[in-house]
Kinemage of the C-alpha trace (Angstrom):
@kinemage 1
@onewidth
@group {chain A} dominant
@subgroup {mainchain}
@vectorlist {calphas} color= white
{ca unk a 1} P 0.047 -1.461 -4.795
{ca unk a 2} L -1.769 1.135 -6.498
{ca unk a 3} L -3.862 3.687 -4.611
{ca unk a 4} L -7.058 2.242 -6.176
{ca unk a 5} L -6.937 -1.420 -5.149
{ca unk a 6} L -6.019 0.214 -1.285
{ca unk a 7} L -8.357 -0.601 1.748
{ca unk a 8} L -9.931 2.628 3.214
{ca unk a 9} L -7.237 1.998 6.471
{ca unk a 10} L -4.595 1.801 4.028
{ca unk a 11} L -5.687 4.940 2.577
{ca unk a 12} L -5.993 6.271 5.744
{ca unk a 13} L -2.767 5.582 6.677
{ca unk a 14} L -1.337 7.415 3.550
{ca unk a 15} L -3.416 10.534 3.887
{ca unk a 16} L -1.686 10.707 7.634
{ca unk a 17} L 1.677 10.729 5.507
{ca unk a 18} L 0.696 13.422 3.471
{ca unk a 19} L 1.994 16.964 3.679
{ca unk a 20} L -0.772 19.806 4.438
{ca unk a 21} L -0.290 21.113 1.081
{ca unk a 22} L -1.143 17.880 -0.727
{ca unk a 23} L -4.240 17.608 1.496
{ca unk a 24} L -5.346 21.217 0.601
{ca unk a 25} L -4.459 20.307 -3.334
{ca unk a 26} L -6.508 17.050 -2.575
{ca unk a 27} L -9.416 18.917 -1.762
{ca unk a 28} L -9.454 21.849 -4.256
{ca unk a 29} L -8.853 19.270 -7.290
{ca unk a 30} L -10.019 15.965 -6.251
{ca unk a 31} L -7.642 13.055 -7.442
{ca unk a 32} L -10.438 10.070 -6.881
{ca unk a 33} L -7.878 8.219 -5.136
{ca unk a 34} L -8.906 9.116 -1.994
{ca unk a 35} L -12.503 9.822 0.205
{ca unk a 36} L -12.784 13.217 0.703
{ca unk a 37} L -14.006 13.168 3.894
{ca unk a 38} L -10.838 11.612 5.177
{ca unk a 39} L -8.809 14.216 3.564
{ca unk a 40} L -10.817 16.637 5.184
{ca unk a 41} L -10.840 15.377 8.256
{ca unk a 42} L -6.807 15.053 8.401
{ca unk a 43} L -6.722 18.690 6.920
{ca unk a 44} L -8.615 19.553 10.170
{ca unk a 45} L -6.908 17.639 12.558
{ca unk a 46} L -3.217 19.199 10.828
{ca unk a 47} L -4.688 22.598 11.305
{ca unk a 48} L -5.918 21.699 14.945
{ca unk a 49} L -2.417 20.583 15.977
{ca unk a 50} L -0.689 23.899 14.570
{ca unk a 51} L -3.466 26.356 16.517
{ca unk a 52} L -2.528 24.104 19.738
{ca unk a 53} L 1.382 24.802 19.231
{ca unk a 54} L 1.150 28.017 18.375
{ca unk a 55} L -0.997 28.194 21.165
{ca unk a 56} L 1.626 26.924 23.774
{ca unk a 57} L 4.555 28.875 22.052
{ca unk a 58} L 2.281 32.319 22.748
{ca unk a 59} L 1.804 31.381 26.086
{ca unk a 60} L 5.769 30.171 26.754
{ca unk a 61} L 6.728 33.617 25.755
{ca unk a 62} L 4.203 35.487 27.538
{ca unk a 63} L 5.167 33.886 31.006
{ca unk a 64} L 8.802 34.171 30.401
């Protein structure tokens, strides 16, 4: 099915798939394919998850 004739889930559902690089590339040079604010908002909720492990990692070491 192409990306075009998608529902907005089903796009949702393919931006989750997407590495953080492609979401960045997504953003910088629009495709079309995809709403940007969804892209955005799984850019930010990538970049969330990495503060919050790097987060616990800092604070694993610092109590060992």
């Amino acid at each position: 099915m192409a990306v075009t004739n998608m529902s907005i889930i089903e796009k949702d559902d393919l931006i989750k798939k997407m590495p953080r690089d492609s979401l960045k590339e997504e953003l910088r040079n629009p495709s079309g394919n995809f709403p940007l604010f969804l892209i955005a908002a799984r850019l930010k909720e990538v970049e969330e998850m990495e503060r919050d492990v790097m987060a616990r990692q800092a604070a694993q070491q610092s109590s060992t």
